[in-house]
C-alpha positions as CSV (number, residue, x, y, z in Angstrom):
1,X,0.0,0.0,0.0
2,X,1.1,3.6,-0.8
3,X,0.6,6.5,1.3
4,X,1.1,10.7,0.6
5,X,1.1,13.4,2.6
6,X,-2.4,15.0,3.1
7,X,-2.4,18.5,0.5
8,X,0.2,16.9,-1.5
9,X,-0.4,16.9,-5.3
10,X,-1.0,13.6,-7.9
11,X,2.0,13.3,-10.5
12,X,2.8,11.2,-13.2
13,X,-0.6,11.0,-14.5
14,X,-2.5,10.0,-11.2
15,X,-6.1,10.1,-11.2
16,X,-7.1,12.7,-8.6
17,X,-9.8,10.7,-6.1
18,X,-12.3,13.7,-4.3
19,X,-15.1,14.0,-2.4
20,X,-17.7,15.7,-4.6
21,X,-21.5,16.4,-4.7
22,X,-24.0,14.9,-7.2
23,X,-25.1,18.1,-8.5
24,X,-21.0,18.4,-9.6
25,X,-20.7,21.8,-8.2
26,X,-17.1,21.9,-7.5
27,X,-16.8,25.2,-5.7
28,X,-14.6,24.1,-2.4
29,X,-12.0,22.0,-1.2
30,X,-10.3,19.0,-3.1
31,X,-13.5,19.6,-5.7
32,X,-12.3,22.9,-6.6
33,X,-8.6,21.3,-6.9
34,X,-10.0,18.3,-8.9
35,X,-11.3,21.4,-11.5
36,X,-7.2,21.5,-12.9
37,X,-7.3,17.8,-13.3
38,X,-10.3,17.8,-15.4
39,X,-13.3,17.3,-13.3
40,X,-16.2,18.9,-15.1
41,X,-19.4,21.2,-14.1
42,X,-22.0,18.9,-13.4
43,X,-20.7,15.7,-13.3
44,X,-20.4,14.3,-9.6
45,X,-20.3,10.9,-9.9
46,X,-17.0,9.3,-11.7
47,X,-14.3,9.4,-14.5
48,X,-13.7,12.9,-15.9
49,X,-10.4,13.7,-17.2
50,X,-7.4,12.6,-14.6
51,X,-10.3,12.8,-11.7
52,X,-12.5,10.9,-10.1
53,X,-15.5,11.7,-8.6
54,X,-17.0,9.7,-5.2
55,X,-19.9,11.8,-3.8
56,X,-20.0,12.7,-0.4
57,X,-22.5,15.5,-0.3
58,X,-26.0,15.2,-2.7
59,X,-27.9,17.4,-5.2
60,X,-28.7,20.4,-2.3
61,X,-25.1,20.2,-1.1
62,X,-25.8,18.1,2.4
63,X,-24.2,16.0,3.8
64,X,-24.5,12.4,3.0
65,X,-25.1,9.4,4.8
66,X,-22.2,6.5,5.2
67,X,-24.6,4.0,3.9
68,X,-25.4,6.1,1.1
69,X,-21.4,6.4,0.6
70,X,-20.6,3.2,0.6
71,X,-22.1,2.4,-3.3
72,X,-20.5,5.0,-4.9
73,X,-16.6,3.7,-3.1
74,X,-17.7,0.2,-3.7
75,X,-18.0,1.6,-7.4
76,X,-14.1,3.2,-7.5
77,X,-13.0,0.0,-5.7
78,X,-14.2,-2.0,-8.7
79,X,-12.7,0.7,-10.6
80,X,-9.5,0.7,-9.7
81,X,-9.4,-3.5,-9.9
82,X,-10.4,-3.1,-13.3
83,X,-8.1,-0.6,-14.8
84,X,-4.6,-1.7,-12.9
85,X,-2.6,0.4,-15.4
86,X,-4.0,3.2,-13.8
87,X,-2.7,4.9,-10.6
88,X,-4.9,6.8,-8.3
89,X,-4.4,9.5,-5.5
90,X,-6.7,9.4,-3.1
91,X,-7.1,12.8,-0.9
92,X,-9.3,12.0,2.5
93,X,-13.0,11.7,0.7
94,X,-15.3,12.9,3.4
95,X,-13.0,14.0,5.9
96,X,-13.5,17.6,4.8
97,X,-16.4,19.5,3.9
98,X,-18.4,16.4,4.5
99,X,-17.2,16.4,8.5
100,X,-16.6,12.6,8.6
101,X,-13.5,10.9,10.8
102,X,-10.8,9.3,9.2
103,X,-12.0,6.3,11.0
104,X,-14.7,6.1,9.6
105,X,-14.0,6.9,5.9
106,X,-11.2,5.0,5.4
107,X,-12.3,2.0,5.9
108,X,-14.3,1.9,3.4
109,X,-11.9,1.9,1.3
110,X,-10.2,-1.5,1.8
111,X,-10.0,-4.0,-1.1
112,X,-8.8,-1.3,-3.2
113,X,-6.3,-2.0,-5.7
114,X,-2.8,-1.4,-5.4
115,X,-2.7,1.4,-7.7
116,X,-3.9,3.6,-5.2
117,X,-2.1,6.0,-2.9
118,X,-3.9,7.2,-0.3
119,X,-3.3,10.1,2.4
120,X,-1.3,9.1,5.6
121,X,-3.5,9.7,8.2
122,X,-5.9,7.0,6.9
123,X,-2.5,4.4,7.2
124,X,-3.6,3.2,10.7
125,X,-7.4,2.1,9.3
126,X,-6.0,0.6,6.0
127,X,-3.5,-1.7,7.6
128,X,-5.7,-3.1,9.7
């Protein structure tokens, strides 16, 4: 497993991984980053250019559920099994805007594949 500092940048191609909002307004946070990677005006959900979109937040800009979460990282997981050629940077999806723990976003994210890099602070969850 790989690991980056939190507010670090992708390189080499990455595909920036952000918490975003299904009405794809990417106005704050790593969604206003992901905009200089190619993540596009209303499009919250997925591949756009060398981003990836997992929503945390719905169409009025609230806060999501974790069970409601879980589908759309269950989707990248799949993802990023199905496309190892491609390497993904993961920045802490929900631990920002959205107001979730580490603890509890990170693990959602195991079974990944190991084309991911993900931020530090979520090490402790994903070694587990």
């Amino acid at each position: 497993m790989k690991f980056h500092k939190d507010g670090t940048q992708p390189r080499d191609g990455e595909v920036f991984v952000f918490g975003s909002n299904l009405a794809g307004v990417h106005g704050a946070g790593a969604a206003k980053q992901a905009v200089k990677y190619g993540a596009r005006s209303g499009h919250g959900v997925g591949l756009h250019g060398l981003t990836y979109a997992i929503p945390t937040k719905d169409h009025d800009i609230k806060t999501l559920p974790l069970d409601k979460i879980e589908p759309y990282v269950e989707r990248f997981k799949k993802f990023t099994l199905q496309y190892p050629q491609a390497k993904f940077f993961v920045t802490r999806v929900g631990c920002g805007l959205a107001g979730y723990k580490d603890s509890q976003m990170a693990p959602l994210f195991r079974g990944c594949g190991s084309n991911c890099s993900f931020p530090q602070e979520w090490e402790a969850y994903l070694k587990t």
